[in-house]
N, C-alpha and C positions, 0 to 999 in steps of 0.2 A: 311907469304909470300907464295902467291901458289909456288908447285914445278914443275921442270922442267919433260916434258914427259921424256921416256926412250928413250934413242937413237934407231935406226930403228932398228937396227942389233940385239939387246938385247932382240927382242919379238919371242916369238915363230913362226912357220909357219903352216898354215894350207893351204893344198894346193887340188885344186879340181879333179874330174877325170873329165876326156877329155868331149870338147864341153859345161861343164858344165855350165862354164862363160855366155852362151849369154843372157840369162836372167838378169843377174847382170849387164852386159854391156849395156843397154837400161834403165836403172834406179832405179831397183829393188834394196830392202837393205837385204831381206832376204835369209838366205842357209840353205838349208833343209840337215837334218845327210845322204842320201842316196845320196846327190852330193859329199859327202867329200871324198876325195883317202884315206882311212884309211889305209891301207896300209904304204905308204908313209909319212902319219901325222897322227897316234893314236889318237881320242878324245877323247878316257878315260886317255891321260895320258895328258889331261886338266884339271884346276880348273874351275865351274863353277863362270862365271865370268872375266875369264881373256882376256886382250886385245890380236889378234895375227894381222901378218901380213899374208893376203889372198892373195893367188897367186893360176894361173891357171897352168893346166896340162903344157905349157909350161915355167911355171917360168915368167909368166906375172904378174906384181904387179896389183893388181884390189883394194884392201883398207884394212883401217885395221878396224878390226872388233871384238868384244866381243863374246865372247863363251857360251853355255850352253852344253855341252856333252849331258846331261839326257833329252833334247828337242828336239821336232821335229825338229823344227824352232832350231838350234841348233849353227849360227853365223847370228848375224846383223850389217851391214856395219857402220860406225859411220865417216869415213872417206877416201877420194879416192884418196886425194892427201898425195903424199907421203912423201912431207915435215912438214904436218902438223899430224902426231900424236895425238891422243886421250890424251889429260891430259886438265888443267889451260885454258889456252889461246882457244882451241876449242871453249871448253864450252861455256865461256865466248864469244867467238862471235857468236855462235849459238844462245844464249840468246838474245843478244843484237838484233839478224837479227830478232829475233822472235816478239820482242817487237816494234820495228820499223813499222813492218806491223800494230800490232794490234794499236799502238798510234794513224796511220794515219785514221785508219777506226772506231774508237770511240772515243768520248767524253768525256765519263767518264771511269775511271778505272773498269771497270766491263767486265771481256771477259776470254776467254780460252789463256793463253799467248803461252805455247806448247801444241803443237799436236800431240807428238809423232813422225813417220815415215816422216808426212810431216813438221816439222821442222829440219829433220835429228836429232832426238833425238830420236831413235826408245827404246819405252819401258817407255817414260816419259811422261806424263801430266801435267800439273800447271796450277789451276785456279784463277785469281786474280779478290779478293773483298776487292778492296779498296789499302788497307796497310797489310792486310792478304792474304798471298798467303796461298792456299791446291794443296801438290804434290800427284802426286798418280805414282807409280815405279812398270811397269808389269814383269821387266823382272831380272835376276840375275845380270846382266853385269850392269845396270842402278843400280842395288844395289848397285853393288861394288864401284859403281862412286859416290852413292849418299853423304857423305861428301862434296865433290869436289862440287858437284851442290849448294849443302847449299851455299858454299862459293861465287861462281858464283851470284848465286844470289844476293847475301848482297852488291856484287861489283858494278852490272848492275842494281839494282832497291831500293836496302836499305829498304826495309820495314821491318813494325814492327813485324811480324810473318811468320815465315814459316811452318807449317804443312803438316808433313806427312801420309797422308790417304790410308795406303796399306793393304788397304782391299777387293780387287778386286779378283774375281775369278780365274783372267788369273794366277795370284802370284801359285795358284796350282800347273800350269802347269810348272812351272819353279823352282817349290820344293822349295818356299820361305815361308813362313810364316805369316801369318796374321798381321798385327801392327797398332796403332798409337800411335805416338809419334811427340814432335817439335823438330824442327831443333834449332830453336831460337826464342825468344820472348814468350809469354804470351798467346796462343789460346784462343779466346773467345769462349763461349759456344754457338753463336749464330751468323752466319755471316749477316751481310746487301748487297744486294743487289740492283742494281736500272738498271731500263729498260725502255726506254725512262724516261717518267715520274711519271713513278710509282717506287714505295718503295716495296722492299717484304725481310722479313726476314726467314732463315731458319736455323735449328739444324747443327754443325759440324759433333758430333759424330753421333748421328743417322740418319743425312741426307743421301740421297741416292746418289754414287757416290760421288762429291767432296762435296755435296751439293746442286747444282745447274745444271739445262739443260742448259747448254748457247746455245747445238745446237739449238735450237729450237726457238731462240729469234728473228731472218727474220720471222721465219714464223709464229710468233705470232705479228708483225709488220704487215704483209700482212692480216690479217686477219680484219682489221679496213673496206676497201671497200666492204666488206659483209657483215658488220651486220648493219641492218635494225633498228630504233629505233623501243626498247621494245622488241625486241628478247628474246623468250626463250631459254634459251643457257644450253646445256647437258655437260661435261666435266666428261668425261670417265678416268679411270686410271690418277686422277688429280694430284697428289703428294700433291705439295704445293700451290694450285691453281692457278697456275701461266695465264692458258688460259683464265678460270674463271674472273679473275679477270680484264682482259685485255678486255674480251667482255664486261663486266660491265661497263669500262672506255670507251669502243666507242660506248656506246647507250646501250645497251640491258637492256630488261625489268628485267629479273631473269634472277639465273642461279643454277644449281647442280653440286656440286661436287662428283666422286662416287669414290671409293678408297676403297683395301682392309685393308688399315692401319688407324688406329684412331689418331694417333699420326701427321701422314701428312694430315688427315683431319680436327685436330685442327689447325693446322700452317697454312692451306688454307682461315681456317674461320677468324683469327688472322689479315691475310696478306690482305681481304678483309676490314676488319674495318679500318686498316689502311689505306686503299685507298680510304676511304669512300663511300664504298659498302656494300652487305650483300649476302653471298651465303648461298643456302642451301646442306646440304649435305647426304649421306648416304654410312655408311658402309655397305662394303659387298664384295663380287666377281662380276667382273665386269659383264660378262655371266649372271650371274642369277642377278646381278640388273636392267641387262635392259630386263631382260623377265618380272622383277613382274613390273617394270616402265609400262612396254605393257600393264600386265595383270591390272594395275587400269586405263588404257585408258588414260597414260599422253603422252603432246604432245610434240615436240620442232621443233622451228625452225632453229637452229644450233645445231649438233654433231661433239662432238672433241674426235676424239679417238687416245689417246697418249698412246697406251700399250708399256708393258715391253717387251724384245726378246722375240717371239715366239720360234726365231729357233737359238740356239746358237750352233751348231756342222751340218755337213754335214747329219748325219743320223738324225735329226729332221724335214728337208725338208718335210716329207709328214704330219706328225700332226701339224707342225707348220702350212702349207697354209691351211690345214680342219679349224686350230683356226682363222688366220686372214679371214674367206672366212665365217665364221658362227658370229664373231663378226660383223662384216661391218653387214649382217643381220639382227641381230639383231638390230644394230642401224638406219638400214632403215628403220623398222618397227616402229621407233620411231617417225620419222620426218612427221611434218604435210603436207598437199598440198604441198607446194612447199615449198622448204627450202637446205642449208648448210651441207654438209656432209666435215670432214677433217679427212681425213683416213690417218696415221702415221704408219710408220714403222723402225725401229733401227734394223734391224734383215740383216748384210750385206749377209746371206744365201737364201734370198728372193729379187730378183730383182726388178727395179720398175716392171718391164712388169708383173712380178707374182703378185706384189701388183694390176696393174688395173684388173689382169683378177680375183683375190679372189673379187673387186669390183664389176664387171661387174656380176659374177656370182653369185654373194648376189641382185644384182637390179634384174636379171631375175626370180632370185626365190621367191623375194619381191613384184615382180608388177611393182618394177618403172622405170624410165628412169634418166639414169645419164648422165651429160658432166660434161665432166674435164676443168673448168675455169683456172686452172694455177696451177705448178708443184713444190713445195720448199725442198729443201735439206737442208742440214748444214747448218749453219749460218758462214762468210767467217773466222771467228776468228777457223773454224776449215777447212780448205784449203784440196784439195785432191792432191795427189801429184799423177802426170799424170800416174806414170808406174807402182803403188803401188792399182788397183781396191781395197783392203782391206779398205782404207781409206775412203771409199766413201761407205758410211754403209745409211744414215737418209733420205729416202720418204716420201714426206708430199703433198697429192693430196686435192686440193680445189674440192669439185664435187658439184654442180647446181642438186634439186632431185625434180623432178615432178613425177604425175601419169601417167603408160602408157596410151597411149589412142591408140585405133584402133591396 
């Protein structure tokens, strides 16, 4: 039987210095260690992990929230109202709210079910393939919960697998430790996927992230009213061929997959046969496979560039947009007369505005002329939650590329 939260009065207090609130009171879930009255409430004489009750300089209840002392990001909200507590029941309707959305907006069980922040689960992900769920736990306090979640889960959806994939970089920053491990059930070694009508399978353990982009599945949807039958189709930083394979399904002539990994270059070629296609491929770094692509004079008339962050911390800003501003580049130099450019970006330290100007600044040094046909973000199974910009990371610019003239 789930247990009962702690009563309100039995949780510690963490209380803010002055003014600190107004941010948190607009919608924000996060409190950085230089708002907190330490003073008044000690963070080191916190566990990381533990639930408290967040109150402002005036003894105002604002939510209760989980702790990390040793983090920046050092409380995240989890709850505002004050009769409902962090334990069982929460959970469980957070899940339940979460899953509701995603049921009414797909067909098939294939989608991101939490989203972290914007499910009010800050610090959790869960991807569902099928009857197999992969969680992924970024933060301490979501560890401490993680049990409770297993159980949640088995409540609100009963599937045959839960895994947990906490193997994410952010776990550094919160002094956690590396893992996988199941919650419950039998992990298969290889999960299925389905997107629209296509089949794609990919590795658990050495899949990247849970295994799966699901941001990215609108705007490999959108991508159908641009390709032209017989397109040559380029797919940059491919993984598991997933774009590849989707241009293939809406006409196109050929395609390449390029990828520094041999492993997700097999699974791309794998995931084509099964869709009864055939990509080609080449390892390598992506930069220098589209310069020796240049250097034998091949051509294409779609480019997909799906890179990895350029810019994962505030001090990468300036070498990150020199990468994304010399990749777009290079793959202008690629595309024949007129053709398809889809310029991506995961990197929430890069704006779109900075994405079209690293564009615009690759067409003018290229010769060409670009319009931007249409603009996609996240796929909705990952929702931005209004007051949280952090959530709102994935750029995905369709661009129309001809030669200047005049």
């Amino acid at each position: 039987m789930p247990h009962s939260p702690p009563p309100t009065d039995t949780l510690p207090l963490l209380r803010l210095k002055r003014g600190e609130e107004r941010r948190l009171a607009s919608g924000h879930m996060w409190v950085f260690s230089n708002e907190i009255d330490t003073a008044a409430t000690p963070l080191t004489a916190l566990a990381a992990g533990t639930v408290v009750q967040l109150r402002s300089h005036r003894d105002a209840f604002i939510g209760y929230a989980y702790v990390n002392p040793h983090a920046l990001i050092c409380a995240r909200i989890l709850s505002r109202d004050v009769a409902q507590p962090p334990g069982a029941s929460l959970l469980e309707q957070r899940l339940r709210g979460a899953l509701s959305l995603r049921e009414g907006l797909y067909t098939a069980p294939y989608y991101r079910w939490v989203f972290g922040e914007s499910d009010q689960l800050p610090g959790l992900v869960l991807d569902r393939y099928g009857e197999v769920i992969v969680g992924q736990v970024a933060t301490a306090g979501m560890a401490a919960l993680q049990g409770e979640i297993a159980a949640a889960v088995r409540r609100v959806l009963d599937p045959a697998v839960l895994f947990w994939k906490n193997d994410s970089g952010a776990r550094e920053l919160e002094g956690l430790p590396k893992e996988a491990t199941a919650a419950f059930g039998e992990p298969p070694a290889q999960l299925q996927v389905r997107e629209g009508a296509l089949a794609f399978t990919v590795p658990l353990l050495a899949g990247q992230k849970t295994g799966w982009f699901y941001d990215q599945s609108a705007n490999r949807a959108r991508l159908a009213r641009y390709v032209v039958p017989g397109a040559r189709v380029l797919d940059v930083c491919s993984y598991a061929g997933a774009w590849a394979v989707t241009a293939l399904s809406q006409g196109a002539g050929n395609a390449r997959c390029v990828d520094s990994s041999q492993a997700a270059l097999d699974c791309a070629q794998a995931n084509a046969r099964a869709n009864g296609v055939r990509v080609e491929v080449t390892r390598e770094d992506a930069f220098d496979a589209l310069r020796a692509l240049a250097a034998r004079g091949e051509r294409y008339d779609v480019v997909i560039l799906d890179p990895p962050a350029f810019i994962k911390r505030r001090k990468d800003i300036p070498q990150g947009q020199a990468a994304y501003r010399k990749l777009n580049q290079l793959a202008l130099e690629l595309i024949a007369g007129e053709g398809l450019l889809v310029s991506c970006s995961c990197s929430y330290h890069l704006s779109a505005d900075e994405l079209v100007a690293a564009i615009q600044a690759a067409a003018r040094h290229s010769g060409r002329f670009v319009q931007i046909l249409e603009v996609g973000g996240q796929s909705p199974d990952h929702p931005l939650h209004p007051a949280i910009p952090e959530t709102r990371y994935l750029k995905a610019f369709f661009c129309r590329v001809t030669r200047e003239v005049g």
